[in-house]
Every structure is written in structure tokens, then in C-alpha cells.
C-alpha positions as CSV (number, residue, x, y, z in Angstrom):
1,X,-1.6,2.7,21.5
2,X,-2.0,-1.1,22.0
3,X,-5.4,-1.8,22.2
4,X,-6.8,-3.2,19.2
5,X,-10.5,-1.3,20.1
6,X,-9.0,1.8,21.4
7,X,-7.0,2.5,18.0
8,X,-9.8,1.8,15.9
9,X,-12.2,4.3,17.7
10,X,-8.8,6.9,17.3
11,X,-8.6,6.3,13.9
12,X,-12.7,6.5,13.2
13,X,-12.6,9.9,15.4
14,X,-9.7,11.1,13.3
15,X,-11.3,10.6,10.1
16,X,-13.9,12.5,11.6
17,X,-11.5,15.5,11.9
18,X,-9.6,15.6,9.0
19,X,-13.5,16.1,7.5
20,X,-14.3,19.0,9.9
21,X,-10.8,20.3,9.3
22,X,-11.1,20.4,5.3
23,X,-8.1,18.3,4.8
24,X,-10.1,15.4,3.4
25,X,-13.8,15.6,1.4
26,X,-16.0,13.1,0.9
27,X,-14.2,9.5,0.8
28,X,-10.7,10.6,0.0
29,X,-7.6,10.2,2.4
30,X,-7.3,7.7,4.8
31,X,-6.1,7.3,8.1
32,X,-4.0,4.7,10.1
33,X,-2.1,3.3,13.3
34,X,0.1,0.8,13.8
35,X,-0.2,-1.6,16.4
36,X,2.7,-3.6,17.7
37,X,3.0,-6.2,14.1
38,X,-0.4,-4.8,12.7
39,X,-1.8,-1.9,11.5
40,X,-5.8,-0.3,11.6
41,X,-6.9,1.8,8.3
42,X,-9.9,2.9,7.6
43,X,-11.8,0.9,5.0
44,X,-12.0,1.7,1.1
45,X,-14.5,4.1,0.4
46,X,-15.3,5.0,3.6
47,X,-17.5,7.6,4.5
48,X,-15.8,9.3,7.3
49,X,-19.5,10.0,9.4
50,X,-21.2,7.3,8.8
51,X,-17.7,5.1,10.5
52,X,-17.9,2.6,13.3
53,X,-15.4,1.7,15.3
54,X,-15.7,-2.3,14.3
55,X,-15.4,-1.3,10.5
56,X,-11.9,-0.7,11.1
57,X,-10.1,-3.4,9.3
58,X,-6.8,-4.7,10.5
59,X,-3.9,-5.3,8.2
60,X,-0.7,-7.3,9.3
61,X,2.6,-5.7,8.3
62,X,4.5,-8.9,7.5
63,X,1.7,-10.8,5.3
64,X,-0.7,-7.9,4.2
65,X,-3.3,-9.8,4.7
66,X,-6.6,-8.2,6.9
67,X,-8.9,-8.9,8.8
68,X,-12.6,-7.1,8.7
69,X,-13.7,-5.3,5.5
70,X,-11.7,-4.3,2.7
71,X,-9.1,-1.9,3.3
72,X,-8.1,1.3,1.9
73,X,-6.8,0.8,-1.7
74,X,-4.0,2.7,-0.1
75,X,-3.1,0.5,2.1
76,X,0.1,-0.9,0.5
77,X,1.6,2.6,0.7
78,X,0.7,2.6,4.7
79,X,2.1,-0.8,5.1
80,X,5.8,-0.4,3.2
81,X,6.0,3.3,5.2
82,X,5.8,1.2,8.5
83,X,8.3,-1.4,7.7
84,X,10.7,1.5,6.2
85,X,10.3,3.6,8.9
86,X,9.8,1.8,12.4
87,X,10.1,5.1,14.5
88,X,6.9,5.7,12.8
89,X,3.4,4.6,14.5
90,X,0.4,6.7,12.3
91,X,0.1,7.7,8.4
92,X,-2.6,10.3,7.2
93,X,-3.3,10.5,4.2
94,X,-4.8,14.0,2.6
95,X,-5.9,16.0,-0.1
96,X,-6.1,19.2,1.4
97,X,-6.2,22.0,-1.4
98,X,-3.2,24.2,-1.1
99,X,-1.4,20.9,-0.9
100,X,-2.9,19.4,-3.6
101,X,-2.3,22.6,-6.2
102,X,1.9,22.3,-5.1
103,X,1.2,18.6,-6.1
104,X,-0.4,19.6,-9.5
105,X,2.5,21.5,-10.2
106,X,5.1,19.5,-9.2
107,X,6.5,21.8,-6.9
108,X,8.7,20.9,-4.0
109,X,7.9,23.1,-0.8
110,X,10.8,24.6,0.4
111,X,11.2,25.1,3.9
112,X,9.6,29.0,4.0
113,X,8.5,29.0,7.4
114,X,10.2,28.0,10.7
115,X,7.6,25.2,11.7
116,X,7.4,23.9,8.3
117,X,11.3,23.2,9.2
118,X,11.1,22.0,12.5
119,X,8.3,19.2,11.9
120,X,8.4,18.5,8.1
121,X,12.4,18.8,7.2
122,X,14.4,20.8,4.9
123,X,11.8,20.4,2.6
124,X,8.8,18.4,0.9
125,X,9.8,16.4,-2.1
126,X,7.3,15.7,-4.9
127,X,6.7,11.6,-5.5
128,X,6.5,11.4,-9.0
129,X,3.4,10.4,-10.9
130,X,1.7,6.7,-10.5
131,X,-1.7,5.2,-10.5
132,X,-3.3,5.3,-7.3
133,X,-2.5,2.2,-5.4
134,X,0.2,0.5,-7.8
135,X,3.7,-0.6,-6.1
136,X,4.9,2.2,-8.6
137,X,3.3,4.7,-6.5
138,X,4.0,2.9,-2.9
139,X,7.9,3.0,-4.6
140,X,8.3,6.6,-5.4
141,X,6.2,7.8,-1.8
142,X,8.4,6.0,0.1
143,X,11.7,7.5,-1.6
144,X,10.4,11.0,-1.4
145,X,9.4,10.4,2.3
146,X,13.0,9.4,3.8
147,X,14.6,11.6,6.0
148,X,11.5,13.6,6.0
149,X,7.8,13.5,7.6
150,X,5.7,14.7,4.7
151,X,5.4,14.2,1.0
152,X,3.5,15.3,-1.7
153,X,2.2,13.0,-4.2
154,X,2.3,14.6,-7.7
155,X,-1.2,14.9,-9.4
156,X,-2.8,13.2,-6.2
157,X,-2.5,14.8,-2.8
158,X,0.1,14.5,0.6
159,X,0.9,11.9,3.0
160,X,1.9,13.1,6.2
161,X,3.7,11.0,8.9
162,X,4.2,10.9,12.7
163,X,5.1,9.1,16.0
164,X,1.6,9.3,17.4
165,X,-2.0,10.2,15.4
166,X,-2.1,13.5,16.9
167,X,1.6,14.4,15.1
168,X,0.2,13.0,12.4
169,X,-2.0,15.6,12.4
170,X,-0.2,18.0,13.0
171,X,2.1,17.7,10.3
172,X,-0.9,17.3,7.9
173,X,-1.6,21.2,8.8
174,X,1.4,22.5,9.0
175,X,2.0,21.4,5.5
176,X,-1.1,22.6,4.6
177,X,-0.4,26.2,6.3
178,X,3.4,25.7,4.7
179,X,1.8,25.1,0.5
180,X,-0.5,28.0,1.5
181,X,2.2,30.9,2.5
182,X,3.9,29.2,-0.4
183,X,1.5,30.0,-3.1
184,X,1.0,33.2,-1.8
185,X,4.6,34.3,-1.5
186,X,4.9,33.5,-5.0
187,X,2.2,36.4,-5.9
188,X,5.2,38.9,-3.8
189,X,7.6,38.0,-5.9
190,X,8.8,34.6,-4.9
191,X,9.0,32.5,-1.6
192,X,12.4,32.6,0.3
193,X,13.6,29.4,2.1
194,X,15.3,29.2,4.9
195,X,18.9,28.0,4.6
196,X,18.8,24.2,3.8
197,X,21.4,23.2,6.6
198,X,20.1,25.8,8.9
199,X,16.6,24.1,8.0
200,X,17.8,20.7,8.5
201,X,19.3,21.6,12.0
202,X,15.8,22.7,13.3
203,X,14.1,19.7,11.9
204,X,17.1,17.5,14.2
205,X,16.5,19.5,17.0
206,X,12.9,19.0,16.8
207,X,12.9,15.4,16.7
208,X,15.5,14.8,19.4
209,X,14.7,17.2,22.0
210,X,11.5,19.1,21.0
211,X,9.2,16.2,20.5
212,X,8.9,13.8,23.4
213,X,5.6,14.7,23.8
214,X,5.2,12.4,20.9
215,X,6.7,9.3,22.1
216,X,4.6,6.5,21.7
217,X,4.0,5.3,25.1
């Protein structure tokens, strides 16, 4: 996306959806795009319904400074994933609830089923432990992100990555479906990767040749 408007109304319809979808409740998680040298996130506190599109504020990646209202007190965390990551063009932020028990327990999802694999990587680290919106936390996300497209966020929730809003997405399920089959498979007596290299090798395929279909245009 380039347009300024159009990516805020994506972000405030995707807000939208990660409420309908039960990956977000109430005025948690947060959503945004990046636009050429700028990024739109939804505002703090925001209450996902009641959204316009012109309450989208717009952050600049180099300064951190923004335009419109406050930002998400996430925002930081957004900001240093684009400039780590250039390949990357949205960040959602969830706490969906099979990913957020994982999170509790500081457990690391392996990579139990094919898709959690192909999209995710050869697994989902846990970021360790930090306040909400300290560089602490921003630090240790980041680290647990590379080479990867998801991470959980000990104590806190998930942050899921992608090369369009609607990958985004779709990596915010798929983790959620992946920390479900988890827990569960635990009850069977224990949850069985898949090969790590094997794992890592789907995950390469997937980018390169899989997923143009998520090219940013």
C-alpha cells in the first residue's frame, strides 16, 4: 500500500477483525503498516469499533515522531521491527488465548504442524519478560523475532509479522491454531516437532517460492 488514506482504513478494518476473530479483546493489540519511510498504528487505547479511519496516527521510522493522536504505547516495538526487517510491511500485535497461555509458561512452540513450519519458521521463540513498552521489551522482541515471523512475548501475548496485512493475519492464526494443537498434544503425552532442518527447509521454501502472493505491490 501507498496511499496514506487507503492504509489507514486497512488498518481500522483490521482491527475490526482481529475483534471478530477473538485474537484481540477490548483495547489490547494493535495493528500497523508501513508506508514507504512511515508507518500507520492504531492509536493507544483504541477501541477497535468505535475506529475512524482519520484517527490513524502516523509515525516516521527515522524520527519516531507522529502525526495525529497518540500512538500505541507499542509503537516503539513496531517501529525498530521495520528498520530491522525491511522485507517486512505490517506488524499485528495479539493476545489471542492459546498464545498467550504458551507465553505464560514460557514455552517455545515447536514447529508441530506443517503450516506452523512453512509460515512461522522452525519454531517460535519466547521474548523474555519486560514492561510493556520499555526498549527492554522492544530489545528482546526483536531478537526472538529474527529469522522468524512470529514471537511470543513472555507474560504478555504474540507479535506476528508479514509482507502484506493480510499475511499478517494469517500468521497471527496459524500461531494461534499452532499454541492450540500444542497444548493439547501435551494432554497425549507430549507434542512432537517436526525435524528442525526439515522444518527450516519448509519455512525457505515458503518464503521464496510459495508466497508471492504476498509481495507488496
Amino acid at each position: 500500500m501507498k496511499d496514506l488514506g487507503e492504509t489507514k482504513e486497512a488498518v481500522r478494518r483490521m482491527g475490526l477483525r482481529l475483534v471478530e476473530t477473538g485474537l484481540v479483546v477490548g483495547t489490547w493489540g494493535n495493528v500497523s503498516v508501513r508506508v514507504g519511510d512511515k508507518m500507520v498504528v492504531t492509536p493507544s487505547g483504541a477501541d477497535y469499533g468505535a475506529l475512524t479511519a482519520d484517527a490513524m496516527p502516523v509515525v516516521d521510522l527515522d524520527s519516531g515522531e507522529w502525526t495525529g493522536p497518540k500512538p500505541s504505547s507499542e509503537r516503539a516495538l513496531h517501529r525498530a521491527i521495520y528498520l530491522e526487517r525491511p522485507e517486512i510491511h505490517a506488524v499485528i500485535h495479539t493476545h489471542s488465548p492459546n498464545a498467550c497461555t504458551l507465553a505464560a509458561a514460557h514455552r517455545e512452540l515447536p514447529p508441530i504442524l506443517d503450516d506452523v513450519a512453512q509460515l512461522l519458521g522452525p519454531s517460535v521463540r519466547v521474548a523474555d519478560y519486560a514492561l510493556p513498552g520499555t526498549k527492554r521489551i522492544v530489545r528482546a522482541t526483536v531478537k526472538a523475532l529474527r529469522g522468524r515471523m512470529a514471537a511470543l512475548m513472555a507474560n504478555h501475548g504474540a507479535v506476528c509479522l508479514g509482507r502484506t496485512l493480510e499475511e499478517s493475519l494469517l500468521c497471527c492464526q496459524v500461531l494461534e491454531k499452532g499454541c492450540k494443537a500444542f497444548i493439547e498434544a501435551e494432554f497425549l503425552g507430549g507434542a512432537k516437532g517436526i525435524n528442525k532442518f526439515e522444518a527450516w527447509v519448509m519455512h525457505q521454501v515458503y518464503l521464496r517460492k510459495y508466497s508471492q502472493q504476498w509481495e507488496p505491490k
